[in-house]
N, C-alpha and C positions, 0 to 999 in steps of 0.2 A: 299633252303630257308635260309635266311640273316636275315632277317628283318619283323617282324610285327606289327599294331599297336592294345594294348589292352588296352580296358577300365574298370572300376571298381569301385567302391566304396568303401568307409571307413567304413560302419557301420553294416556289417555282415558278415557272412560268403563268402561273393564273395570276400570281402579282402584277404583273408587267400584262398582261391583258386588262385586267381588272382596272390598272390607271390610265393604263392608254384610254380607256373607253369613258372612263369619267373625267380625261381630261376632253377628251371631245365632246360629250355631252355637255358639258358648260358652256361652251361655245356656241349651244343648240339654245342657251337658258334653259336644262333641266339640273334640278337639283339632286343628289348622288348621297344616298346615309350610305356609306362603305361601312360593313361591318366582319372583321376580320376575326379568324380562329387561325388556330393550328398551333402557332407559335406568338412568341414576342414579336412584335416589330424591332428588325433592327434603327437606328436615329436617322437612315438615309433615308430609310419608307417611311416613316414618319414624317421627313420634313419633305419629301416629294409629295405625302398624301395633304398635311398641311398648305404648303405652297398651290392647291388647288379652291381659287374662293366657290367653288359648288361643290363641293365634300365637306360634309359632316363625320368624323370617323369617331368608329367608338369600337375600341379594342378589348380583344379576348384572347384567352389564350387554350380555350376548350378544345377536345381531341377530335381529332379531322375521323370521318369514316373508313378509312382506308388506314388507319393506326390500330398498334396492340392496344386490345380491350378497351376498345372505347366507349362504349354504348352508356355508361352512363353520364359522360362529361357530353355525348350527343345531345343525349336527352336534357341535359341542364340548357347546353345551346340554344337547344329545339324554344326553351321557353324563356331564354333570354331574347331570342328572334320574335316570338311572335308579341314581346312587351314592347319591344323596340318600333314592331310595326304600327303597333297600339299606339305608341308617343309618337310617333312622327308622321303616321298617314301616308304613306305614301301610295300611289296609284297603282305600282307595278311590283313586286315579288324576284329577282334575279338573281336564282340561287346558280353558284358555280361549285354545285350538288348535290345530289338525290337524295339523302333519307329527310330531310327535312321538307321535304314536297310534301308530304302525307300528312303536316300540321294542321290545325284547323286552323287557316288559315282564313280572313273576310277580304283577301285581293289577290286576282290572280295570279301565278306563278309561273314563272317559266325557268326551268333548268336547262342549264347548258353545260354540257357531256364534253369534259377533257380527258379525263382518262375513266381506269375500271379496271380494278383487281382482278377480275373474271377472264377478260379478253390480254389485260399484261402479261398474267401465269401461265395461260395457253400458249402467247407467242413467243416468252421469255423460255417458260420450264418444258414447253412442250409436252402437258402435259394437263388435268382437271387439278384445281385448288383442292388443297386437304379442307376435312373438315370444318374446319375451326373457321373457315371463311365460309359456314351456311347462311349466319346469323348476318355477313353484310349483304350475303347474295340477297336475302329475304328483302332487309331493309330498302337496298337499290330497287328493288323490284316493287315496291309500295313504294317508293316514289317515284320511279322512272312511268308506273300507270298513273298514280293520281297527279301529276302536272298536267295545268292546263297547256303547255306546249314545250317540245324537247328539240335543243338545236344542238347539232353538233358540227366540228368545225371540218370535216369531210364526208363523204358516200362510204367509206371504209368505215370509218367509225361507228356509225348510225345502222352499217349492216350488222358491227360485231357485237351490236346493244342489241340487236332486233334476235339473232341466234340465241343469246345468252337470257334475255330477259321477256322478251315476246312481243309481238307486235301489237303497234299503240296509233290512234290517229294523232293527228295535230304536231307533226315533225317536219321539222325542214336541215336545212344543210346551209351553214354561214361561215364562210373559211376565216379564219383570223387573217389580222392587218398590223402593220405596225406603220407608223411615221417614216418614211424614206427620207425626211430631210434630219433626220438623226442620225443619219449613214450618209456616208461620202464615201466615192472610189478614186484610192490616192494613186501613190507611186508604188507599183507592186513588189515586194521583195521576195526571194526564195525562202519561204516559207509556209508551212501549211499549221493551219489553224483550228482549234475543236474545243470544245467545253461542256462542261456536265461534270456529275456525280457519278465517280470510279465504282460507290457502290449501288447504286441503279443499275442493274443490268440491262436494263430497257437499250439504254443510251450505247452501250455493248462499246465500251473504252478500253478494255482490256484488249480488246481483237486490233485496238489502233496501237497500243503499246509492243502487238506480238510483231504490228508489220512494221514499225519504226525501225528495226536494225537493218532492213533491206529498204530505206528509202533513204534518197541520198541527200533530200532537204531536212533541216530542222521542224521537227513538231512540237507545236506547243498546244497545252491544254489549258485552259482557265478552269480552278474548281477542285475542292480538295487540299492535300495538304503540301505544299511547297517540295518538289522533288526535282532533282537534276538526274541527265542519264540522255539516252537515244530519243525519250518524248520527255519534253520538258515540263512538269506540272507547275503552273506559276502560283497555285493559290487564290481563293476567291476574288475576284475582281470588279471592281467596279462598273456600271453601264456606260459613264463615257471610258474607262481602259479598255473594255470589252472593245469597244467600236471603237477604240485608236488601231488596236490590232487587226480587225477585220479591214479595216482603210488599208490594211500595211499587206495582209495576208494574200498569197496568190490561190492560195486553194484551201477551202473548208472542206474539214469532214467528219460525217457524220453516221455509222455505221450501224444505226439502230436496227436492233431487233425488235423494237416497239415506239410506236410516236405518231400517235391520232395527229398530228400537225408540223411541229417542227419550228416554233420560231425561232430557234436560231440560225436556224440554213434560212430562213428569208431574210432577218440581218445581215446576212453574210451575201446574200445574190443583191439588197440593195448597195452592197457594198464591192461589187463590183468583183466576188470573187468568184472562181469555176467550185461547183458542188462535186464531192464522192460522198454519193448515201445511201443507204442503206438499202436491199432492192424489196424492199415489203409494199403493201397496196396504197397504203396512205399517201408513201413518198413518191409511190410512181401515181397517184393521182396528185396530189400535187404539182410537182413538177417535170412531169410527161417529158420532153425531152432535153430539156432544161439543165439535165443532173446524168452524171456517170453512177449506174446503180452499180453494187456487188454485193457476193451473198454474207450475209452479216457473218458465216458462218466460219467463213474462210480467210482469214488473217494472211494469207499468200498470195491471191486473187484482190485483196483491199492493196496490199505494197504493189503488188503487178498496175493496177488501177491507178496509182498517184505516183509510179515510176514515169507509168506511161507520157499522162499530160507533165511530167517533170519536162521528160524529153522528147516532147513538142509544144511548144509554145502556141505553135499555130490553133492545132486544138485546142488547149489549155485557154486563149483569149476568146477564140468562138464559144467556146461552151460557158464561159464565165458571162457573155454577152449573151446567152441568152436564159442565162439564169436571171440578168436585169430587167429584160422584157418581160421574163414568165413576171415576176415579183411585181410588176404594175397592176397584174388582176389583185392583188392580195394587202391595198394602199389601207391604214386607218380610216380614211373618208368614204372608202366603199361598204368597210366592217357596219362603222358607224350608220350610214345611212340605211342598210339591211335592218339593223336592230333598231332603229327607230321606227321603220316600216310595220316590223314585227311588232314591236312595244304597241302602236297606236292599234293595231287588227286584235290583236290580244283583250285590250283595255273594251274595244266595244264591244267584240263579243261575249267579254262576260259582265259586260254593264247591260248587254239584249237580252242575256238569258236570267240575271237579277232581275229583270225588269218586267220579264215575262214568269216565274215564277208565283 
């Protein structure tokens, strides 16, 4: 394996997956065309993507499938993707998502499943997508069959693709990773720690604002727009501010109603803090006993929850100590070497079955 092409996005967590993983592959000597939609790159993604000598980047600004009315800035995508793949050869296909698996593609493809409109509006709205979300169920569903392989990054995720869209062979299950040595565990202060998007509801940050008047430490949130009060919003942040604060943090938390994964509660367990999250399947496969769950639901039951390990310390260090242990299964080096594994089993089987055609 030489060469693949991966796509990605600027505006959440597939960024910060996306580079992690092409900064490890360089290291492997494979070379990385990173081809970005959604938005602009902000000048920090840029010069982290830059500062990678095995990335080629070539920026776009075309609408993600999960946006208003996007289907024809998809389809421009769609054929800006498969010119890119025509220039540059590469061996492997690594879309981080579905409708563009269904391209006539000449090299195999593999999708890998972060989130879905489908399975977020059930666990969010509690309830079936209105109409208007037919046209991406369709689309996901021609590409979630025609890839030649789908990984997603838990057994939760993979089952609520499997309900929603139907089941498919050639899937496996690769938890994400991040670098632990980006993370350090400092001098802990009274303080609890969180970040996301007020308006995701997934990430369910209002239910941490409801329970901050009955907690008797400072919350702070990264994300959003700068606000003082009972939880403090600091405003977007930086990746090393992120991790000055999670070094400093004694407790993260994370109350999601939705979150095929979660790397920010792994930042935060390699950073030596005790986890409150959210008690849905993802997080309790993830991190089984690792994490203090509660029901997203309950804004009383979240302050009872981070009262508690307030006023026990004893707890509060135990359960922070083994949220550092759980986080060793979930290292960059272990991500990496799954998906190489996979990459190479991919690449022959569809050079066996070219071949036998």
């Amino acid at each position: 394996m030489k060469k693949i092409l991966l796509t990605a996005d600027p505006i959440g967590g597939v960024w910060t997956y996306a580079l992690d993983l092409a900064r490890a592959l360089g290291e492997r000597d494979i070379a990385v065309v990173l081809a970005t939609m959604g938005a602009a790159l902000r000048e920090d993604q840029r010069a982290a993507a830059a500062a990678l000598s095995n990335v080629a980047l070539h920026e776009s600004e075309f609408a993600l499938e999960w946006m208003e009315n996007p289907w024809e800035e998809v389809d421009r995508a769609g054929q800006w993707l498969l010119q890119l793949a025509a220039t540059t050869q590469p061996e492997l296909i690594h879309l981080n998502g579905y409708a563009h698996a269904s391209l006539p593609w000449r090299t195999p493809i593999l999708v890998v499943a972060h989130s879905c409109v489908l399975s977020w509006w059930r666990a969010v709205k509690g309830e079936d997508p209105p109409n208007e979300w037919d046209e991406y169920a369709r689309r996901v569903a021609a590409g979630w069959h025609a890839a030649d392989f789908v990984v997603t990054p838990t057994q939760a995720m993979l089952s609520t693709l499997v309900e929603n869209y139907g089941p498919r062979p050639q899937t496996a299950v690769i938890p994400n990773g991040r670098d632990r040595n980006t993370f350090r565990a400092g001098a802990k202060e009274p303080l609890i720690f969180s970040a996301g998007r007020f308006w995701d509801e997934a990430k369910n940050l209002t239910a941490l604002k409801k329970a901050a008047g009955a907690v008797s430490w400072p919350i702070q949130i990264a994300g959003g727009e700068p606000a003082k009060g009972a939880l403090v919003r600091l405003g977007r942040l930086g990746a090393p501010e992120i991790a000055d604060r999670l070094t400093r943090a004694s407790i993260f938390c994370l109350p999601a109603r939705y979150e095929p994964f979660g790397l920010s509660a792994l930042e935060a367990a390699f950073s030596g803090c005790a986890l409150v999250l959210g008690d849905i399947p993802s997080l309790r496969e993830v991190w089984e006993d690792a994490a203090l769950f509660v029901d997203p639901e309950d804004p009383s039951a979240l302050a009872a929850a981070l009262q508690q390990l307030i006023d026990r310390p004893a707890q509060r260090e135990a359960l922070a100590q083994r949220a550092v242990e759980r986080a060793r299964h979930f290292s960059l080096e272990q991500m990496t070497e799954r998906y190489l594994s996979l990459y190479s089993g991919i690449v022959r089987q569809y050079r066996f079955v070219q071949s036998a055609a």
